[in-house]
Every structure is written in structure tokens, then in C-alpha cells.
matplotlib code that plots the C-alpha trace (Angstrom):
import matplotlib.pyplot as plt

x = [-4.1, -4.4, -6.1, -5.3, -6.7, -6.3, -6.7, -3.3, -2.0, -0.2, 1.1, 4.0, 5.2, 8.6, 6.6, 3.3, 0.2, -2.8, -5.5, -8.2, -9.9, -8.4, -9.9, -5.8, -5.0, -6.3, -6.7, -4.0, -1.0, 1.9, 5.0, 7.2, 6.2, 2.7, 3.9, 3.6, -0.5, -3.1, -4.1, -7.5, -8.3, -6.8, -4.3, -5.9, -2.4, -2.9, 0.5, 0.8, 1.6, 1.2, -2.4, -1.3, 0.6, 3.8, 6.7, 5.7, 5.2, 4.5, 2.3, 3.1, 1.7, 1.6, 1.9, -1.4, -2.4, -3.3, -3.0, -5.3, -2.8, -5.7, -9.1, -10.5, -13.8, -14.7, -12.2, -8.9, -5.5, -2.9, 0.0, 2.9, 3.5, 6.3, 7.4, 9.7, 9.9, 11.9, 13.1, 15.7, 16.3, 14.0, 14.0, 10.6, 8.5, 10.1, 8.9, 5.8, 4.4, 1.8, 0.9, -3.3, -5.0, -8.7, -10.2, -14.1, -15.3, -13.8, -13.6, -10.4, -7.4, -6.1, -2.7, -1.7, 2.3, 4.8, 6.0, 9.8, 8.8, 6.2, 8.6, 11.2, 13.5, 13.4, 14.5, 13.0, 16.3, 17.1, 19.4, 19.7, 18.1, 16.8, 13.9, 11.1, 7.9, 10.0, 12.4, 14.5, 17.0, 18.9, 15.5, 12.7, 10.4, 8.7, 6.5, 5.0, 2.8, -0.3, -3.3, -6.5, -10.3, -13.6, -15.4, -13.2, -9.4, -8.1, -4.7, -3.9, -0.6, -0.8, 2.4, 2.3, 5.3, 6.0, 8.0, 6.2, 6.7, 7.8, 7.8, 5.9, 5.5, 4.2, 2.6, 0.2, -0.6, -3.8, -4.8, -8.6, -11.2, -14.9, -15.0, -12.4, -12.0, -14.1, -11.6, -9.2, -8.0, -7.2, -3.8, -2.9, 0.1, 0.3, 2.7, 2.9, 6.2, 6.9, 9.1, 10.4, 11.0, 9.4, 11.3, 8.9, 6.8, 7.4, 7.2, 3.6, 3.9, 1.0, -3.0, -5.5, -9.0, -10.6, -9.0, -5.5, -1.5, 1.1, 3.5, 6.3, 7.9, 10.6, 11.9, 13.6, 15.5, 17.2, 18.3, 17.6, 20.8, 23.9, 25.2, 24.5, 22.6, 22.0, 18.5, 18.6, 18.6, 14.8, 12.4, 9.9, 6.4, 3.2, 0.1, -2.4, -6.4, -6.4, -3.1, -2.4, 0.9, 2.6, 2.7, 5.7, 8.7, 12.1, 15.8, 16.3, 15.7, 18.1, 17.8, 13.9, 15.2, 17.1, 20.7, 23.0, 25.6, 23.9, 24.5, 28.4, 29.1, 27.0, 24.3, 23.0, 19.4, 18.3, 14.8, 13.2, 15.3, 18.0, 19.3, 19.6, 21.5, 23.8, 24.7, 27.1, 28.0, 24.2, 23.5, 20.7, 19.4, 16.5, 16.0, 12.9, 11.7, 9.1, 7.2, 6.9, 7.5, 6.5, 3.3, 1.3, -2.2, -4.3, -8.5, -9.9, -6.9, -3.1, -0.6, 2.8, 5.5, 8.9, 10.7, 13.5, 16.6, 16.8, 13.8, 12.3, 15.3, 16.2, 15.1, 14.3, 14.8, 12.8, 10.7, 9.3, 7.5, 5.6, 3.3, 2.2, -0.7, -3.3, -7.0, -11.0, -13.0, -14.4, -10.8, -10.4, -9.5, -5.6, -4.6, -3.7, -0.1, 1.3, 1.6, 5.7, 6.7, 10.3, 13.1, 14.6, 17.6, 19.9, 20.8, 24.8, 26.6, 27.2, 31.0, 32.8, 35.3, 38.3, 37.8, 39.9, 37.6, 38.0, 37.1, 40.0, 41.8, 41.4, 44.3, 46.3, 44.1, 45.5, 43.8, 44.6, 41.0, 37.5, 36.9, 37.7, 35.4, 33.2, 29.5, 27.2, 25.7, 22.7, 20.5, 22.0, 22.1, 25.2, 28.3, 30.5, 30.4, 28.1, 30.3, 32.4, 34.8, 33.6, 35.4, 34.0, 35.9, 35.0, 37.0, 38.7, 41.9, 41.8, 43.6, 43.0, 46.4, 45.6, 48.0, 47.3, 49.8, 50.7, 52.7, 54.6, 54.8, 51.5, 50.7, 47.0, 43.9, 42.8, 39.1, 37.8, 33.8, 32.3, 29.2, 27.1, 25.5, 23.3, 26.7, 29.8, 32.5, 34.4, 38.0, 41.0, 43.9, 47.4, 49.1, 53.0, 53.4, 51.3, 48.4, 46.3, 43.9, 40.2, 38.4, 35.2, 32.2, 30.6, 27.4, 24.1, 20.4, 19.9, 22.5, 23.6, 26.8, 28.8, 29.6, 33.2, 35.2, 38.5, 41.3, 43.5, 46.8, 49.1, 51.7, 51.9, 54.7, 55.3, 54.4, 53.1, 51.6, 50.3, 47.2, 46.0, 42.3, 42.0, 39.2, 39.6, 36.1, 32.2, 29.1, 27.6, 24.5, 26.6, 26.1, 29.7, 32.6, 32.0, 33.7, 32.7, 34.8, 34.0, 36.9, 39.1, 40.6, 43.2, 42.3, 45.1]
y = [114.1, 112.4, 108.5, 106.1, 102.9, 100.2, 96.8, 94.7, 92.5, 89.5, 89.8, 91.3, 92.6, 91.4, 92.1, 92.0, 91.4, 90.1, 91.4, 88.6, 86.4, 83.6, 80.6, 79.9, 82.8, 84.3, 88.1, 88.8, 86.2, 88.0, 86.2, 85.3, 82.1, 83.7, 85.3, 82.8, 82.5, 84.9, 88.0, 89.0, 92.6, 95.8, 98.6, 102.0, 104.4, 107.4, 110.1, 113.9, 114.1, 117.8, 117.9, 120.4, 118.1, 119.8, 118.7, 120.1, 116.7, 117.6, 118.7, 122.1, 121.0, 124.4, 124.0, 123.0, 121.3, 117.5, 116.6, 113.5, 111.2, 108.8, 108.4, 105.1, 103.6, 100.0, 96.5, 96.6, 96.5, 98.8, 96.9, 99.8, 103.3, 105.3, 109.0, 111.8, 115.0, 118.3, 119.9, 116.9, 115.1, 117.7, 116.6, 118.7, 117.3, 114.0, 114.0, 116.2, 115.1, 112.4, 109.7, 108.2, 105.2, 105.0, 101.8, 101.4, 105.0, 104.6, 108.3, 106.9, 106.0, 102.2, 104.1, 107.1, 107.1, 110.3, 109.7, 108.8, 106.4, 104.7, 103.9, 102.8, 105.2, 106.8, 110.3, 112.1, 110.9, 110.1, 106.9, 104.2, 100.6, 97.8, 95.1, 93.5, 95.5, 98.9, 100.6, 104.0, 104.1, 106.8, 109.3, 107.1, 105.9, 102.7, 100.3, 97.2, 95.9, 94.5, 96.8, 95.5, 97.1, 96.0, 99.7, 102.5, 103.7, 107.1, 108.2, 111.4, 113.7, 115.8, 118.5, 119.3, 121.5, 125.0, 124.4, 124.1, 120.6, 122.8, 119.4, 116.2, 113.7, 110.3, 107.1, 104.4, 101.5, 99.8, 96.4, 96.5, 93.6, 93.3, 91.6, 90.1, 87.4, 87.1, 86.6, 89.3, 91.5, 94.8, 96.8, 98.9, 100.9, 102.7, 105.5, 105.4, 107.5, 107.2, 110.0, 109.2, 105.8, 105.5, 102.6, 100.2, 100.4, 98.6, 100.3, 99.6, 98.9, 97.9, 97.3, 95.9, 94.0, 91.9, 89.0, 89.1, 88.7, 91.2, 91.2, 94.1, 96.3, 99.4, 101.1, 103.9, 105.1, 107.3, 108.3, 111.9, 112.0, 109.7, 107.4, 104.0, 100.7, 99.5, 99.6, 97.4, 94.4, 94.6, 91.7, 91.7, 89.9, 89.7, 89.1, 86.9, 87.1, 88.7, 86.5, 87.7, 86.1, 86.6, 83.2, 85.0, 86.1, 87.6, 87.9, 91.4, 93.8, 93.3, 89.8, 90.4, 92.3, 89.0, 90.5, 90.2, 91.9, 95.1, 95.2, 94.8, 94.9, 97.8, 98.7, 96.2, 96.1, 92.7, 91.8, 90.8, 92.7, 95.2, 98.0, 101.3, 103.8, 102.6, 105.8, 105.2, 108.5, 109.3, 106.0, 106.0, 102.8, 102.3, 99.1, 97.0, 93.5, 92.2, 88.8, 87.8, 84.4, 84.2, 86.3, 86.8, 85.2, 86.7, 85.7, 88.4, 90.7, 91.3, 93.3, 94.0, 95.4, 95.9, 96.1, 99.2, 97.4, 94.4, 94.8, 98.6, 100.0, 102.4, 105.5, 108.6, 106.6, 108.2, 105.0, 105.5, 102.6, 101.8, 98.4, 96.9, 94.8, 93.2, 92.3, 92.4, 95.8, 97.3, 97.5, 100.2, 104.0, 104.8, 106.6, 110.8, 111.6, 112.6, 116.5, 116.6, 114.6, 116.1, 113.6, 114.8, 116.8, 115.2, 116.5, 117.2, 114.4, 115.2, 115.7, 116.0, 118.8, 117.3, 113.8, 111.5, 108.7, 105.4, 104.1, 105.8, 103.5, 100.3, 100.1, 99.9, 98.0, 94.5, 92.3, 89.2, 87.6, 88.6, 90.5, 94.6, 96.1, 99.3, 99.7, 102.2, 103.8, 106.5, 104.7, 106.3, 109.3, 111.2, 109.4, 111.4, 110.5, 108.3, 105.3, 103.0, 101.3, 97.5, 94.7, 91.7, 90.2, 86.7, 86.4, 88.8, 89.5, 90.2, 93.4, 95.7, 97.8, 101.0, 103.3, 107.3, 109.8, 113.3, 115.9, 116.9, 115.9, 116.7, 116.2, 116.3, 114.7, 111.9, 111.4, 108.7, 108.0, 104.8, 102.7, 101.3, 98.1, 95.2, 92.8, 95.0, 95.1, 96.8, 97.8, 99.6, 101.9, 101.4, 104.2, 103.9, 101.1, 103.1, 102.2, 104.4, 104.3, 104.3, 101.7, 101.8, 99.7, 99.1, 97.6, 99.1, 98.0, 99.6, 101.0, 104.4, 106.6, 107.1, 110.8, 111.7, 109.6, 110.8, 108.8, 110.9, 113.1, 111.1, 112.1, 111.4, 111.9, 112.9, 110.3, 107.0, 105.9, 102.7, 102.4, 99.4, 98.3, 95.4, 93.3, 93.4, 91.7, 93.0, 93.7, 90.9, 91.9, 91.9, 88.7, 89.7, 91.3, 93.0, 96.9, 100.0, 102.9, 106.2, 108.1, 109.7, 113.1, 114.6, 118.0, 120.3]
z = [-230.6, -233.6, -233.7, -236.7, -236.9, -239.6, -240.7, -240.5, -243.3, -243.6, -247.4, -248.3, -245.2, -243.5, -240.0, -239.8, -237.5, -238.6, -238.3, -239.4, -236.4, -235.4, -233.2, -232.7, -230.5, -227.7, -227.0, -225.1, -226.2, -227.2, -226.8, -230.0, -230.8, -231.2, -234.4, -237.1, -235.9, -237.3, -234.6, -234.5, -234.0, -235.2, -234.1, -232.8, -232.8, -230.8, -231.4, -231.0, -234.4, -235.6, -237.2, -239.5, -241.5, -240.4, -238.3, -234.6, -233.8, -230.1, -227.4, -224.9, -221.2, -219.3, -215.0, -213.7, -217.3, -218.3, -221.1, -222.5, -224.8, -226.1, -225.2, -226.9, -227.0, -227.6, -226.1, -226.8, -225.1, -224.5, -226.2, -226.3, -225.1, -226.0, -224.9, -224.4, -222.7, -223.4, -221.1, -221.2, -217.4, -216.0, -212.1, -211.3, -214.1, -214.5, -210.6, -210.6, -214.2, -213.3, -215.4, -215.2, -216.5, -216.7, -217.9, -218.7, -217.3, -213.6, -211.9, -209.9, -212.0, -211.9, -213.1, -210.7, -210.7, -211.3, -215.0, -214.3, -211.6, -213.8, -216.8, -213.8, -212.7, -209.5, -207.9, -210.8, -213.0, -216.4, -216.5, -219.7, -218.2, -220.1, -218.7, -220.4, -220.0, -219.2, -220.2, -220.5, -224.0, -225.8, -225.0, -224.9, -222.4, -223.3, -221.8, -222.6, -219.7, -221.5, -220.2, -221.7, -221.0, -222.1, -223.0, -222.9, -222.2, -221.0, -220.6, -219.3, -218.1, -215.8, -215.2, -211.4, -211.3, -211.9, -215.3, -218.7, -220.8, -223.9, -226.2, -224.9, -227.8, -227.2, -229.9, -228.1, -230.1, -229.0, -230.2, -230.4, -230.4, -230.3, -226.6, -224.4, -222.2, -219.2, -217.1, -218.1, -215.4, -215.3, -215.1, -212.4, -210.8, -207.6, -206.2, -202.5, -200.3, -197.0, -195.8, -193.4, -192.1, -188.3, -186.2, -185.4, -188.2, -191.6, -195.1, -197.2, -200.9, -201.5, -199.9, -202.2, -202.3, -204.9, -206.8, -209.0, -209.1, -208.2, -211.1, -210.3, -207.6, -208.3, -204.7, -204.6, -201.4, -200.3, -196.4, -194.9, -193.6, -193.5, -196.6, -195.6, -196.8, -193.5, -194.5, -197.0, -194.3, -194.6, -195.7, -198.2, -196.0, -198.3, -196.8, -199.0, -198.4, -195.1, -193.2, -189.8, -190.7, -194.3, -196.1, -197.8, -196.1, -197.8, -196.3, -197.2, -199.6, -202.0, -202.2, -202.9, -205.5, -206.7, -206.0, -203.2, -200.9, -201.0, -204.6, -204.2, -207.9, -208.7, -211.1, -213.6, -215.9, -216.6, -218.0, -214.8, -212.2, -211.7, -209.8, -211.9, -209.0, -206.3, -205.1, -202.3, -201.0, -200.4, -199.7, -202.4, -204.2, -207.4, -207.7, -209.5, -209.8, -212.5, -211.2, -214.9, -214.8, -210.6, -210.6, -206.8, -206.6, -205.0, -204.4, -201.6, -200.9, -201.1, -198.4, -199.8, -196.9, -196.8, -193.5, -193.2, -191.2, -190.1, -187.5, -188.5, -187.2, -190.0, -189.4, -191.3, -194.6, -197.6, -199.5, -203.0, -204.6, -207.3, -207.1, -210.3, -210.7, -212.3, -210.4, -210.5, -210.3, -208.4, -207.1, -203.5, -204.4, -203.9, -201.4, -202.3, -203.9, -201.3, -201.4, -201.9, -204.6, -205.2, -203.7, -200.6, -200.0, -197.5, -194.6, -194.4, -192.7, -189.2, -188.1, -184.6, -185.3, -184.8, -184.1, -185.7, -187.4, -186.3, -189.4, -191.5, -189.2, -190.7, -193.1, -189.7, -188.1, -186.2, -183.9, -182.2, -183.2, -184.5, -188.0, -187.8, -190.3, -190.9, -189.6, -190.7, -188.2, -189.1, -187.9, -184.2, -183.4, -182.5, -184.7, -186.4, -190.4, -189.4, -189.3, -186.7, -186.4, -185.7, -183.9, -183.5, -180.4, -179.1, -175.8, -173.1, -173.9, -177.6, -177.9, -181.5, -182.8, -184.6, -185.8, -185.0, -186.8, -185.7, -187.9, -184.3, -180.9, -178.8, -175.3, -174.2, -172.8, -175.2, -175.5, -177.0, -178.8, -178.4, -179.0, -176.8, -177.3, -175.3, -176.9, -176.2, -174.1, -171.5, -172.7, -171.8, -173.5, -174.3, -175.9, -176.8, -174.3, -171.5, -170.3, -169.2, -166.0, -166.9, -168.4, -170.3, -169.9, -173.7, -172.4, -173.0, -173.1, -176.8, -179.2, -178.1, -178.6, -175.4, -176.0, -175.2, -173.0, -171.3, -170.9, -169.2, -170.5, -172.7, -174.8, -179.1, -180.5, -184.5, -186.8, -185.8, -182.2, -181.6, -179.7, -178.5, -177.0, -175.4, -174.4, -170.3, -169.8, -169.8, -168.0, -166.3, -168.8, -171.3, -174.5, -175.9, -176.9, -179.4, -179.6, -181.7, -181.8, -183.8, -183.2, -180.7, -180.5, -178.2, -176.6, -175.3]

ax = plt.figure().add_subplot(projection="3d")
ax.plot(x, y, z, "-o")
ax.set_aspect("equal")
plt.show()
């Protein structure tokens, strides 16, 4: 490790930060129109430059090893921290490589975060973002939160996994000063996973005591088995200086994350909010949020949850999160990395053999009234893909065409799969013009799939059949008509 530290210069230079003392500007300012003003202080760089003089401008970290990147004594504050690892997009270290901040001698870390996740990318991944104080570009990690301290700084690495970090090269710039502020608070980040989801109980960011301002969130999740976003219908609900009620309250999660839609035009980086993966087939999401400009105050205390669904009803859901914040020390010790830090591998998407998805229905879909859409549905066990077919009838009598097509002409029993619902109703079949005998009563105190459902032998004939469901009424516990269909199949 090698530590540099000069005085900085106004003349001559194109950029340049001063580094006499200046009544003008206040430890801390940064912004661009600070420029033009006099800085007081100087610039502590701290670099694995090769001490040799030579070009192994790097540092090996073996499994189990930590590696200290600066350790600085006297005020100052972290201004700008730039790294890289080889091996490239390395999943296990990018996951398992932990990143520490100590300010002023503390034993715990302020800064306890897996290295990917810190700089903003979840899952252990690699992918190209831009935002203010983070970033990941062409190879670099970079980050810019401000992170003063009044007596010391430490920064350490430590590589958890099983795979040596054959090149880790890194520059810190610190700006230094004889004192700072009273009032200045210190930086902190926090790793927290919840794997998985429990119904019922919502997801914790962040729990903190002493006085400060939240300033950023990144999530990353992923479901343990299924594809869908349904969880994404969670609110954000902060808890300020010990509220029994949050004073804040979101209307879901992506909308904290100041999109919309579930992110319906995909992935975007912007300088206070984006979402980096939308990863549709796995249902996966990293999204962050920097309160730059809308900082959280808090005097005694701080709660940050995040509901999963829209009331705790997504299940087996993996949450990452990293909080970032600034407050008073003594600050409480975060809790222990939890012992599997390695993103989940999800479980295959459960399939009826031979069942005909109701949702691949929908091009041929045609009802009288009501919307016909798709409906996640892993949040309940026992559906087949793990989606439905969703129609959203209003009044009895609505009937639903779909459109089945055979390669030859079959005869069998058809059997149908259903959801259950405290909102659905009771239906009957048509198939070719026949109606067929049984109907079936949708109703149901919770959401539940029926299992199969025979409807008695009919007859399909090669290419298209029409079948038709029609809204014949519904239990007298029943608040509507709604009808969810995951897929039929006809058995010989």
C-alpha cells in the first residue's frame, strides 16, 4: 500500500484544488460551483501501486485474507474510491469479497457490505450503470459518497470465498483537514438478506439509533421459484424516532424506486435512481434509489421496511439490500453477514405434464366483458408455469371464448385447473356447442388451486375447438366474478 500526500495548487493547472484555508468554504462542500473558491486541506492518495517501482500495480488477496486498502490518521474525508478485480465478473468474490469502513478506531465497521452490492450491483454481477455517488463503467468501480472522520480511517477487503483475487488494484483519495465540523456525521452502509420471504412478515432494510438522514437504498431480488414481479406490489413504510405508525408510506416498490409499471420499459441508470436487471424469466430485479436531494431525518432512531406483495403475501422471495446512511456515534452494531452470501439458485418452474396453459390462450381469448389478462401466480402453491389465466367478469352471464387446437381428432375426459379465490365465480363449459354437465364453484376463503376438475368425456376434433366459460352465478360468500384458469388437459 502506498500513501502520497501533497499540497494542492491553484497556478498553472487546468484543474486544480486548492489546498490553502479558506473562511469561504466549508469542509465538506463539493458541488461544482464550489470550484472557483479556495479548498482548504490536502489530498492523502492511498493506491496499490507496485512499491518496487515497477508495473505490478496490484494486490493478490488469498481465500480467508483482508486486505487493508488505507489506513489514515488525522480528519479528513473520504472523497473517491476507485477499484477493480481480476478474475473479471467473478460471481463468488464479487459476492463473497466484503468491503469495511472503520472511522475513528471503532472495532465494528460503519461499512460492512459484499463489494458488488456496495458499488451497486446486485447478484454478485458485473453490469455498466451510471448514478451520482456510484457507479460501475468499462471495469471500474467508483464511488463518491462523502465519508468524513475526525481521527482515523480504515478500509479493509476481505475475500470470503474459495477463489484467490489474482489482481485487486484500487486509488482512495482522501481530503484531509486539521478538524472538522461538529456537526458532521458519519457514513455508513449495511448488508442485510432475507432468504426467504415469510407471508406475514415485512422485509427490514434498515434499524438504527442515534441521530441522522437516510440517503440511499439498492434491492435486489430474486424469487426461489417461479418468474414473477408480483412482489413488487410492496410499500416502502419508515418508521421515524420510535413511530408505532410509519409517518412514511410508499405505493409499491417500484414506485419507491421512482419508476412505474413494474419497470415496463426495462432497465435504465439515472443519477438518483435506476433499475440495472429486469430479468423477466427469473423474475429478478436490482434496483437503487439515492435520497440526494430528499435525505430522511432522523433525531432518536430510523426503521426502514419494505413490504413483499401487496400485503406480505409473497413468499419465498430472496431480499438483498443495502442501506446507506449518515448519523451520530455511538451508532448500534450490525447484525452478522448472514452465513450464505451467494444468490440463490431457483428452483425449476413447476409444470403439470400435459396441461395445456391457459395462459398461452390469450391470443384467442374473447369475452363478452371484463379485461382477460395474465396473473402471476407463485405466490400459490400448485400452478403449473406458475401463471393463470385471469378474467375479470363483472356480471353473470359473461361467457370467455378460447380456442384449443389438436393435431387429430381426440375423444376423452377433459379436466380442467382452476383458482380459487374469496372474489370468483362459479362457471360452466361449453365445448363445440356442447355443454357439458358439471359446474364449478370458484369461491374460496383464501387463494388456493382447485386441483383437477373433470368435466366429463367430450370429443375435440383436429384443429381448432372453441371452448367457452361462462359466468352462471357464484357463492353466496362470494364479492365477484372474477375467473382464473391455469390450464386444462384431456385424459384418454
Amino acid at each position: 500500500m502506498k500513501r502520497v500526500q501533497f499540497r494542492l495548487g491553484m497556478a498553472g493547472a487546468v484543474l486544480a484544488i486548492a489546498a490553502t484555508a479558506s473562511p469561504q468554504t466549508m469542509p465538506g462542500s463539493g458541488s461544482l460551483s464550489n470550484l472557483m473558491t479556495p479548498r482548504g486541506g490536502k489530498i492523502a492518495h492511498y493506491s496499490s501501486e507496485d512499491p518496487t517501482g515497477g508495473n505490478a500495480d496490484f494486490r493478490r488477496v488469498e481465500p480467508g485474507q483482508t486486505l487493508t486498502l488505507m489506513d489514515h490518521k488525522g480528519a479528513g474525508i473520504v472523497r473517491r474510491w476507485w477499484l477493480t478485480i481480476a478474475p473479471r465478473n467473478n460471481r463468488a468474490i464479487q459476492r463473497q469479497g466484503i468491503i469495511r469502513c472503520y472511522w475513528d478506531g471503532e472495532t465494528d465497521p460503519s461499512v460492512e457490505v459484499p463489494v458488488s452490492d456496495f458499488f451497486g450491483m446486485g447478484f454478485g454481477e458485473w453490469n455498466d450503470y451510471q448514478s451520482l455517488p456510484l457507479n460501475m463503467t468499462s471495469g471500474g468501480y467508483n464511488c463518491y459518497w462523502p465519508m468524513p472522520f475526525r481521527k482515523s480511517a480504515r478500509i479493509t477487503f476481505e475475500n470470503r470465498s474459495k477463489e484467490p483475487v489474482v489482481a485487486f488494484y484500487y486509488n482512495v483519495d482522501v481530503e484531509t483537514h486539521r478538524s472538522l465540523p461538529k456537526d458532521s456525521l458519519y457514513f455508513h452502509a449495511q448488508f442485510r438478506r432475507t432468504n426467504p420471504s415469510v407471508a406475514g412478515r415485512p422485509i427490514t432494510i434498515l434499524e438504527t439509533a442515534g441521530r441522522g438522514h437516510y440517503v440511499g437504498t439498492l434491492l435486489s431480488v430474486q424469487p426461489r421459484r417461479g418468474r414473477g414481479l408480483g412482489y413488487l406490489e410492496g410499500d416502502e413504510r419508515i418508521f421515524i424516532d420510535g413511530e408505532r405508525k410509519p409517518s412514511i408510506v410508499g405505493t409499491g416498490t417500484e414506485d419507491y424506486f421512482s419508476s412505474g409499471w413494474y419497470y415496463d420499459t426495462g432497465v435504465y441508470s439515472a443519477p438518483y435512481h435506476g433499475v440495472t436487471v429486469k430479468d423477466v424469466k427469473l423474475g429478478r430485479i436490482n434496483t437503487y434509489r439515492w435520497h440526494i436531494e430528499d435525505p430522511v431525518p432522523f433525531e432518536r432512531s430510523l426503521r426502514f421496511e419494505i413490504e413483499h406483495g401487496g400485503v406480505n403475501d409473497a413468499p419465498n422471495v430472496d431480499y438483498t439490500s443495502v442501506a446507506y446512511w449518515y448519523q451520530t456515534h455511538p451508532k448500534p452494531k450490525f447484525p452478522p453477514l448472514p452465513a450464505d452470501l451467494m444468490p440463490i439458485t431457483p428452483e425449476p418452474v413447476p409444470r403439470i405434464e400435459g396441461l395445456i396453459e391457459a395462459e398461452s390462450l390469450l391470443p384467442s381469448a374473447r369475452a363478452t366483458g371484463g379485461s382477460v389478462t395474465m396473473q402471476e401466480m407463485g405466490w400459490v402453491n400448485g400452478f403449473s408455469n406458475v401463471e393463470q389465466l385471469w378474467w375479470q367478469a363483472t356480471e353473470v352471464g359473461a361467457k370467455l371464448d378460447l380456442t384449443l387446437e389438436t393435431p387429430e381428432d381426440r375423444e376423452g375426459e377433459l379436466v380442467g385447473y382452476f383458482a380459487q379465490a374469496p372474489d370468483y365465480a362459479t362457471i360452466r363449459l361449453t365445448v363445440n356447442g356442447q355443454s357439458l354437465n358439471r359446474e364449478f364453484n370458484g369461491y374460496a376463503t383464501s387463494v388456493v388451486h382447485s386441483g383437477p376438475v373433470s368435466f366429463g368425456r367430450v370429443r375435440l376434433r383436429k384443429g381448432a375447438n372453441r371452448v367457452t366459460v361462462e359466468v352462471v352465478g357464484k357463492d353466496a360468500k362470494s364479492t365477484g366474478y372474477f375467473v382464473g384458469i391455469d390450464g386444462f388437459m384431456l385424459r384418454p
